[in-house]
N, C-alpha and C positions, 0 to 999 in steps of 0.2 A: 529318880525312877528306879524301880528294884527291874535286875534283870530280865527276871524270868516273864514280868508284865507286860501286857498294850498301854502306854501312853493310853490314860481315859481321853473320849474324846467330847467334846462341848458342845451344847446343842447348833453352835453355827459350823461346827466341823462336820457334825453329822448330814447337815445339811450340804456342805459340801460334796459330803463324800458322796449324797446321792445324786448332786451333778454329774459328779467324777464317772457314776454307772449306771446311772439311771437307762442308757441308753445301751447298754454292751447286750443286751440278754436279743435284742435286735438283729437278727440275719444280716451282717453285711452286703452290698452291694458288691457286684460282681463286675470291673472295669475290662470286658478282653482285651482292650486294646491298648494296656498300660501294664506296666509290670508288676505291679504290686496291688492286692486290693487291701480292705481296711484291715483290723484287728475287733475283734471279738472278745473280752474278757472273759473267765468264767468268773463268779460270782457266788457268794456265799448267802445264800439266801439261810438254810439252815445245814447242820452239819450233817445229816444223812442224801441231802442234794449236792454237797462240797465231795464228800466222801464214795460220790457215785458218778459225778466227774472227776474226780482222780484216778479211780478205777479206767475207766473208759480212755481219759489218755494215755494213764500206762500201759493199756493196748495197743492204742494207735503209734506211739511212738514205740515200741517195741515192731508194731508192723512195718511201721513208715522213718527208719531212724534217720535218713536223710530230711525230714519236716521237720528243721528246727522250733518253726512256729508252737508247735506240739509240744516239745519240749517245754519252753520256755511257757507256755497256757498250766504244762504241767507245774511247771515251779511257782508260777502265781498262785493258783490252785492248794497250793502245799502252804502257803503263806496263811492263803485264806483260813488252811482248816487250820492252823495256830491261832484262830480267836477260839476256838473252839475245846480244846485241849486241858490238862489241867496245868499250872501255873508253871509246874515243875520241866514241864514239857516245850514251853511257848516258843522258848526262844532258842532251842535245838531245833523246831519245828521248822522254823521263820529263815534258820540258816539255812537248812536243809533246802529251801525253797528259791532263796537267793542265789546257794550255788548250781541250782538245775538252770536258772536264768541264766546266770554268767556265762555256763559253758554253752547254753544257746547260742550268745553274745559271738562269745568267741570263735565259735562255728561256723557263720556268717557274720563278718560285722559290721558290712556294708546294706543291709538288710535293716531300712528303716521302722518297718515293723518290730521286730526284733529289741532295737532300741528304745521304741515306743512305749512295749509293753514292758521293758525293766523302766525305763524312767516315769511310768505311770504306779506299776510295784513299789519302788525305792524312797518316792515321795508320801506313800501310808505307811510305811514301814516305821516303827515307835524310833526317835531319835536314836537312842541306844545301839543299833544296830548299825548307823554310822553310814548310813547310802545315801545322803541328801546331794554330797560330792559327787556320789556316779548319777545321779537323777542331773546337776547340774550340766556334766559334762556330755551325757546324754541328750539332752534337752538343745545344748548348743550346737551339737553334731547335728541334730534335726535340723535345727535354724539355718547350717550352712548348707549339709544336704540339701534342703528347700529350695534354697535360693540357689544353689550351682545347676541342680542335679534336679530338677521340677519333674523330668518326665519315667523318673525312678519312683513316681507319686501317683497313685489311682486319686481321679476325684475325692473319692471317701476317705482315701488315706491321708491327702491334704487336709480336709476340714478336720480330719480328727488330728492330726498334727498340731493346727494352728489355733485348734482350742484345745489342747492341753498346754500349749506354748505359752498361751493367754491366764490358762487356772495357774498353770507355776510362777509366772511372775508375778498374778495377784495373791498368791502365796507368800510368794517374798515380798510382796509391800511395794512392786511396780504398779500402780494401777494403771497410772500415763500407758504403758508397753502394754499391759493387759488387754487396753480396750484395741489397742490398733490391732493385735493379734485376733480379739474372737471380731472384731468388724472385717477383718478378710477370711476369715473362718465363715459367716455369717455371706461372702458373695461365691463363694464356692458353692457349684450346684450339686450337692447332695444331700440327703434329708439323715446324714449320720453324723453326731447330733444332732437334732431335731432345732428347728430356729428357737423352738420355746426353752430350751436349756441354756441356747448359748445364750441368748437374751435374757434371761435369768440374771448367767453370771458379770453379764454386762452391766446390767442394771446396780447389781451388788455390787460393782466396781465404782461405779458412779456414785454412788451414798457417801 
């Protein structure tokens, strides 16, 4: 893979990936009575909608610098607009993005959110860029946060947790782990993921 490139991706990746968002452009659900609610991606629909949510969070986290949330939507954001770039540019872009995320990370990083959304980042990111390891160890940190720390978890933040728990290990070629992940993902009562997604990638698990 030349540096400066995206990993081309294959029409059952593409497919993926629209699992992966399909559902982010969706008003999270608002838990008062829990600490955390869900996470929200932005999303690259095209580059002048990428380039006008970038704008808009370098306001907000310039308002708000204490939102690392913000922060770290920003550095997604920034990854995104690197499909969009010319080649030369990609993969200063994509750093650029990754280190907005980390210092997020690093700012809270007890902040399962937080984690979420780099280990959600770090798994589209082209190999090359070398985050499948922080995607890993992220991922695990969720799994243990989960199960110690449950009430560190909004409803919505649970199901989104435990179905991205379920796409990274059908990623890696767990399917066995995959299905018990999006099946408790799937009795969580909130509608972020939507049943029809997560049962989707169930189903693809199953084949």
């Amino acid at each position: 893979m030349k540096l400066s490139t995206f990993e081309p991706m294959r029409p059952l990746a593409i497919a993926l990936l629209f699992i992966f968002f399909g559902f982010q452009t969706t008003t999270c659900l608002v838990n008062a009575e829990t600490r955390y609610q869900g996470i929200s991606l932005p999303v690259a629909i095209s580059e002048e909608q990428i380039d006008q949510k970038i704008d808009e969070l370098k306001a907000l986290a310039t308002e708000q610098p204490e939102d690392f949330i913000l922060l770290a939507y920003l550095g997604h954001a920034l990854t995104q607009k690197a499909l969009f770039v010319p080649l030369s540019q990609k993969r200063a872009l994509a750093l650029k993005g990754t280190d907005t995320i980390d210092r997020a990370v690093l700012a809270a990083p007890t902040d399962p959110r937080l984690r979420l959304i780099r280990a959600i980042n770090s798994i589209l990111l082209p190999k090359i860029l070398n985050r499948h390891p922080i995607a890993l160890r992220d991922f695990e940190l969720l799994e243990t946060q989960l199960q110690k720390s449950p009430e560190t978890f909004s409803l919505t933040l649970t199901r989104q947790t435990l179905f991205y728990l379920g796409s990274f290990a059908q990623k890696e070629g767990e399917k066995g782990v995959a299905i018990q992940f999006l099946k408790k993902a799937q009795e969580i009562p909130s509608d972020i993921p939507s049943n029809q997604i997560i049962q989707s990638l169930l189903d693809y698990c199953k084949t």
